[in-house]
N, C-alpha and C positions, 0 to 999 in steps of 0.2 A: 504494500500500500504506500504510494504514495502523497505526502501533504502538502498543499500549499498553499495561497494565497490570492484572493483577487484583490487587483489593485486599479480595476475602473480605466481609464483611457490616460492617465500620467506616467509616463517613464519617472517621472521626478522621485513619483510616491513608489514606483515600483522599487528603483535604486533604495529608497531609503528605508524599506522594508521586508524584499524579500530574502535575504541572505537570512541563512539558516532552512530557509523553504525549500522545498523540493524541484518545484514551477511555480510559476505563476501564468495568472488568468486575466488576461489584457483582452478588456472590453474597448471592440469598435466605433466609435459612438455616431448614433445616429447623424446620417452627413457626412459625415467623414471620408475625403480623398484620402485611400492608405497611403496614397504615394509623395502623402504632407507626412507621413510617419519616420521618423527617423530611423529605418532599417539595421541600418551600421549600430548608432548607439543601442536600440533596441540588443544586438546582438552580443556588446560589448558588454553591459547592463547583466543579461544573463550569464555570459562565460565568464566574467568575475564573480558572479554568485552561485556559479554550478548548478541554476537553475534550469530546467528547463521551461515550455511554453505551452500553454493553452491561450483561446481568443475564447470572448463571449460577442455572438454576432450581436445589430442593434439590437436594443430595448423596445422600441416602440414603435418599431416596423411589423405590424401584422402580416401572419402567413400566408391567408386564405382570406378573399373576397367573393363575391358570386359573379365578380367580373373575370371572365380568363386573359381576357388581354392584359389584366393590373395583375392576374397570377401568375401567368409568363414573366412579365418582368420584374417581379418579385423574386422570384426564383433565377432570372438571368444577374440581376442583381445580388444574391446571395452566392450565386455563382461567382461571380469576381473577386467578392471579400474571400471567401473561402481559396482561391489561390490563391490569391496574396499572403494567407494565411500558412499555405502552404511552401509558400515559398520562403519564408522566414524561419518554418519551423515546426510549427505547434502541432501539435499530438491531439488536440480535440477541439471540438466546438462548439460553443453552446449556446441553443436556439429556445429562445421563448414557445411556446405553443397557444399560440395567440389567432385569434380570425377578429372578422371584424362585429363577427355578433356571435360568439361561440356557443351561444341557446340556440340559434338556429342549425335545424339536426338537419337542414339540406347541405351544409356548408360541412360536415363531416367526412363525407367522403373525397370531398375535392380536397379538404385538410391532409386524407391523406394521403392522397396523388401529391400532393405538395411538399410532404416528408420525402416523399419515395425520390421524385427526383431530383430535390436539395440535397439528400443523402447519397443520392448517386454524384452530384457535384463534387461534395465530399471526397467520396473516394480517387474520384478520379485528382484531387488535388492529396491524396497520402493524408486526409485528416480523418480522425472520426468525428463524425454527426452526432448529440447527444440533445434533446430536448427534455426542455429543463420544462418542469407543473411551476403555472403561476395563475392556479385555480383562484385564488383570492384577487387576484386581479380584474378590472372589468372588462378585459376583452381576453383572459385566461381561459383556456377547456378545463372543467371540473377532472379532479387527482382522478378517478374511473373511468370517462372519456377517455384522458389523455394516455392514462395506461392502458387502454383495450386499444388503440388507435396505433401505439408504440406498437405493440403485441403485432398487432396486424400485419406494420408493414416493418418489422422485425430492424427497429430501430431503436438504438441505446438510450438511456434514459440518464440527464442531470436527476436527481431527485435532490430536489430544499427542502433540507427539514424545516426550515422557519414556518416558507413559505406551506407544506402540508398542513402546519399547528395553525397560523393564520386563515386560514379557510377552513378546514376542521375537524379543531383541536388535536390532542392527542389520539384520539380515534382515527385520526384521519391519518395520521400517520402509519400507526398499527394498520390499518385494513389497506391503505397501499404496499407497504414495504409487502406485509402476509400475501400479497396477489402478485406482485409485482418484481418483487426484489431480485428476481433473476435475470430483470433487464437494466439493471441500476450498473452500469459503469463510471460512472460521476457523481459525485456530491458536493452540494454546496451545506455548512453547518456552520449554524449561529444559534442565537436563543432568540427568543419571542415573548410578548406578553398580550393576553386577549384583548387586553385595553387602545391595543395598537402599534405598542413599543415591537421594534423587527432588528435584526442584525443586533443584536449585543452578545458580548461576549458570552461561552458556554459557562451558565451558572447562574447569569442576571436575569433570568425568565422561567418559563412557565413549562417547559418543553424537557418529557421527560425522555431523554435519552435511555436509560433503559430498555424502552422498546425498541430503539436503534439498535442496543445491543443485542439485541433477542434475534430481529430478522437477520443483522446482516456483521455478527462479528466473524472475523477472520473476512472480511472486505479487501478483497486486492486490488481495488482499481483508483482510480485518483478521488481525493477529498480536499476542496477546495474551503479554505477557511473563508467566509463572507462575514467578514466584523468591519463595520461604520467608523473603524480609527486608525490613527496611523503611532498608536501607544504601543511598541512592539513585544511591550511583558506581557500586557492584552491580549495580542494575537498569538504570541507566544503559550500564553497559558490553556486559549484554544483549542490550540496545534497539540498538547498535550493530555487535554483531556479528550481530545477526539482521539487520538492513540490509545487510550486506556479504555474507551467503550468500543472501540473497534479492534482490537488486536489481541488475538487470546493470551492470555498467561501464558509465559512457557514455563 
């Protein structure tokens, strides 16, 4: 198992945090010319910190509309990031699972034709595709959606624990990992509070890990630490209690 770190669309913030991290997770931010990204430093950045790379595609670029011509170039669009992503490096990618009305169950299927051939983007760029639940969101597919949809078109799964406790609660957690967790190749881990507090550090929330431990200890695939600071004993301490609910005793 791998641990690391996102660090949002800042080499600044990356440099100043992720040494001791495994990779880190450099989101593209909606807009964004990659070719304003500094390449060079970007890779200077990592090989002084022996980290390696993951991207998280935009935020706020929805997957699936009922228009195909806005889903073609959506997807010719996601195509681009994705080399580019390839070509610097990164090992994964991670894509919201988002439409633009995802209550509308005629928009599921085109969701995911939409998986299918951004994942095939993917590959042909040497990255994995990994769509992240962001059920609590308002243009998010609810945590069973999203994992029978994954299921289908046999596509790896970010799962956020925050984000599953945020839409709902720790049940919600429990009853995806229990269905699901044998498509989980990523993870994003923070804490949560029902009242709305997200991203704090593991311990300052409501989010019982436990059940994290239950579905999915001895996890070998990436865990990306998502905490709101740039405090590195913070993220640090994180980093370490996510090792100790995910990694069996020896």
């Amino acid at each position: 198992m791998d641990v690391g770190l996102t660090v949002g669309d800042s080499l600044e913030r990356l440099e100043r945090t992720v040494p001791g991290f495994e990779f880190a997770e450099l989101s593209i931010g909606d807009g964004t010319d990659v070719d304003d990204i500094d390449a060079d430093r970007l890779e200077t950045i990592l090989t002084d910190a022996r980290a390696d790379l993951c991207v998280h595609l935009p935020f706020k670029q929805v997957i699936v509309t009922p228009v195909h011509q806005i889903n073609d170039a959506i997807v010719d669009y996601l195509g681009t990031l994705l080399e580019w992503a390839g070509s610097v490096g990164a090992e994964k990618a991670v894509l919201h699972g988002t439409a633009r009305n995802p209550h509308d169950t005629d928009l599921r299927p085109l969701f995911a034709d939409q998986l299918t051939a951004i994942a095939t983007a993917a590959d042909d760029a040497d990255v994995e595709l990994v769509v992240e639940n962001v059920g609590h969101q308002k243009r998010g597919f609810p945590l069973t959606v999203l994992g029978d949809i994954a299921r289908e078109t046999e596509t790896a799964v970010c799962f956020d624990v925050g984000h599953a406790y945020m839409e709902d609660g720790n049940d919600g957690v429990d009853r995806f990992c229990s269905r699901y967790s044998d498509l989980v190749s990523h993870l994003h881990v923070h804490d949560a509070r029902s009242r709305g507090d997200t991203h704090l550090p593991i311990g300052a929330g409501e989010v019982d890990y436990d059940i994290v431990t239950e579905h999915l200890a001895g996890f070998d695939g990436t865990v990306a630490v998502e905490v709101f600071t740039d405090d590195v004993p913070l993220l640090r301490d994180t980093a370490r209690r996510t090792r100790a609910a995910l990694e069996p005793e020896s």
